[in-house]
C-alpha positions as CSV (number, residue, x, y, z in Angstrom):
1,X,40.4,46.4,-7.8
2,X,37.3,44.6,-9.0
3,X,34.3,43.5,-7.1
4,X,34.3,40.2,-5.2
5,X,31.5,38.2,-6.3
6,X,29.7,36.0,-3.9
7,X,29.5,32.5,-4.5
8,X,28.4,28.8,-2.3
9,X,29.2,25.2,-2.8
10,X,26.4,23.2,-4.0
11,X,25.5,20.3,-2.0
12,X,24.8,17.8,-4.3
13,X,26.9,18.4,-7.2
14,X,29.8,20.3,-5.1
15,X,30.1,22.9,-7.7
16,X,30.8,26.0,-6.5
17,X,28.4,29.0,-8.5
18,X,27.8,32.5,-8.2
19,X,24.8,32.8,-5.7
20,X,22.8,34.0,-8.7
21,X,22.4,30.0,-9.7
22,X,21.2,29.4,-6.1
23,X,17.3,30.5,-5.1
24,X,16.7,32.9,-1.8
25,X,14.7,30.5,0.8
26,X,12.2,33.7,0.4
27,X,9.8,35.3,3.6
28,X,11.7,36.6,6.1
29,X,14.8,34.1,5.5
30,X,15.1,36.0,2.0
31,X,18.7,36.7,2.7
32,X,19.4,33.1,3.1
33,X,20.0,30.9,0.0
34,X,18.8,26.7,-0.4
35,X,21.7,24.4,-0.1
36,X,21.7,22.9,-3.8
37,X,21.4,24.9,-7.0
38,X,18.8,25.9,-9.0
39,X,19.5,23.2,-11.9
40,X,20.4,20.2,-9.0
41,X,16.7,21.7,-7.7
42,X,15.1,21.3,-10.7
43,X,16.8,17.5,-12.0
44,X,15.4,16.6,-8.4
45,X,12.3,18.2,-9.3
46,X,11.6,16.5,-12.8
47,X,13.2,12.9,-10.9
48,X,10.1,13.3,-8.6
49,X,7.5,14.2,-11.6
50,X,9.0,11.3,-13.5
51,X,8.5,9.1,-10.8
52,X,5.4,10.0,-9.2
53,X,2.7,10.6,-11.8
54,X,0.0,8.9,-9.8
55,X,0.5,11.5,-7.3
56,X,1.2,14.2,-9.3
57,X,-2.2,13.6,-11.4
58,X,-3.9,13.6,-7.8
59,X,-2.7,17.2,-7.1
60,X,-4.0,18.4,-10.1
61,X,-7.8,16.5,-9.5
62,X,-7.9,17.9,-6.1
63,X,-7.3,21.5,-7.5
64,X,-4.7,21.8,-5.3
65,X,-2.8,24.6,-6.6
66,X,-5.9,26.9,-6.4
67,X,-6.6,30.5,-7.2
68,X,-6.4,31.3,-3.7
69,X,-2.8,29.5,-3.3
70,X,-1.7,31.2,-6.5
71,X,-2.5,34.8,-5.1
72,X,-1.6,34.1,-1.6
73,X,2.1,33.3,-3.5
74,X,2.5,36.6,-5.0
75,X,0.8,38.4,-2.0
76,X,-2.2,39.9,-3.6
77,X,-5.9,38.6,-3.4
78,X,-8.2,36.5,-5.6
79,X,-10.1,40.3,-6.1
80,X,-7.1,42.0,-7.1
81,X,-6.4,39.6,-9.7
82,X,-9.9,39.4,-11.2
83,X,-9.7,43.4,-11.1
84,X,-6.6,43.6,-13.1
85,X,-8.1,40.9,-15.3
86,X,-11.4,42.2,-15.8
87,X,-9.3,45.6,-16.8
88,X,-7.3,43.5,-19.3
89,X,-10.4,42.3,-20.4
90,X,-9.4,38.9,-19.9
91,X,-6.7,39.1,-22.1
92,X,-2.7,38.2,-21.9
93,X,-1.9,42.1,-21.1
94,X,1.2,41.4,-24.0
95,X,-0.1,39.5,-26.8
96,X,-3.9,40.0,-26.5
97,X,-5.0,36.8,-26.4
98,X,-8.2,35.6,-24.8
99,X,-7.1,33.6,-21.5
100,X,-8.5,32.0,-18.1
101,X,-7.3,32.6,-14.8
102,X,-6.8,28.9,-14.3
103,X,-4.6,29.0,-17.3
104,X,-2.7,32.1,-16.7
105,X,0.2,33.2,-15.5
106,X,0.4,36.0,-12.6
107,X,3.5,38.2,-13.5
108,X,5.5,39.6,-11.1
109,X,9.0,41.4,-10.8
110,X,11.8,38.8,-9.4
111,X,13.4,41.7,-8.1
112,X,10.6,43.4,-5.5
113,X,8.2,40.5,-6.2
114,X,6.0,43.2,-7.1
115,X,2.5,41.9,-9.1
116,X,2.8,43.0,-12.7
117,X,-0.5,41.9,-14.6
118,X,-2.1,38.9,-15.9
119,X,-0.5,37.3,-18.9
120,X,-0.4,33.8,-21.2
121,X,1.7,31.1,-20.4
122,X,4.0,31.8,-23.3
123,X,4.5,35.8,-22.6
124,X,5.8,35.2,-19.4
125,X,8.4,32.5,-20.2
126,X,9.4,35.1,-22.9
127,X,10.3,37.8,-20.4
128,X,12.2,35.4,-18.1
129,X,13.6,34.0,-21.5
130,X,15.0,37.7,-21.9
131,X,15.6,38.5,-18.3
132,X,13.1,40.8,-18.0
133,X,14.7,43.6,-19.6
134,X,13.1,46.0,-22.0
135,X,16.4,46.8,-23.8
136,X,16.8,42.9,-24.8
137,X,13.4,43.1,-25.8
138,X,13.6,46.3,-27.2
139,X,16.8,44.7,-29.3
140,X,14.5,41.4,-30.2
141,X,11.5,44.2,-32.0
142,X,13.8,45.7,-34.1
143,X,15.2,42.2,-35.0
144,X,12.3,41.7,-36.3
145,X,11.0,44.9,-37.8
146,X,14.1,44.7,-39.9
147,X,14.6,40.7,-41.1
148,X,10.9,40.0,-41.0
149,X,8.8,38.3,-39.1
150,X,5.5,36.0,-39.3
151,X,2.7,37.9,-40.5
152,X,4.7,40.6,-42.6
């Protein structure tokens, strides 16, 4: 017999998904799932962006999403993350690029939440893009070792 896969009704479409397309409330409640699914969270999300720019420019004046904030997210401290960047020698960890904290990304794994390293913007929406798996990526390198790629 196969494995039952778990799976909710969406609130706001009233689609029913695997629980994979429906984000953990996280903390201690990581067990528990939101109500509407990740792409009904994130139409809502860009709805309120589109129509709120005034306040969305005044978050970003304030400084509200501060180093502090960003840190306390991924449960390490503003030192731990300038020690890991000062080791990195304030470079994306990947690609080697020169980068500032303020415009960095703090990587973490999605699956122990687990603080990675300090990388660019573009490096870490390329492991999401592939899932986070070294065999993808492994599979993406040869790609491109054998058909070519820019610079070669």
């Amino acid at each position: 017999m196969g494995t039952k896969t778990a799976n909710k009704t969406c609130t706001k479409c009233n689609e029913t998904k695997p629980l994979t397309e429906f984000r953990s409330r996280g903390g201690s409640q990581k067990h528990l799932y939101k109500s509407k699914c990740n792409k009904c969270l994130y139409f809502e999300h860009r709805y309120w962006i589109d129509n709120n720019p005034d306040k969305v420019q005044g978050y970003r004046e304030k400084d509200s999403w501060t180093l502090a904030k960003r840190c306390h997210r991924r449960g390490i401290t503003p030192e731990e993350l300038i020690d890991v960047y000062q080791r990195q020698e304030e470079c994306c960890a990947i690609c080697k690029i020169h980068i500032t904290l303020e415009n960095s990304a703090i990587d973490h794994n999605h699956t122990t939440d687990e603080f990675r390293g300090v990388l660019c913007k573009k490096c870490n929406r390329g492991l999401g893009l592939f899932n986070d798996n070294p065999d993808i990526l492994q599979n993406a390198a040869d790609y491109l070792n054998m058909f070519g790629y820019y610079g070669k």
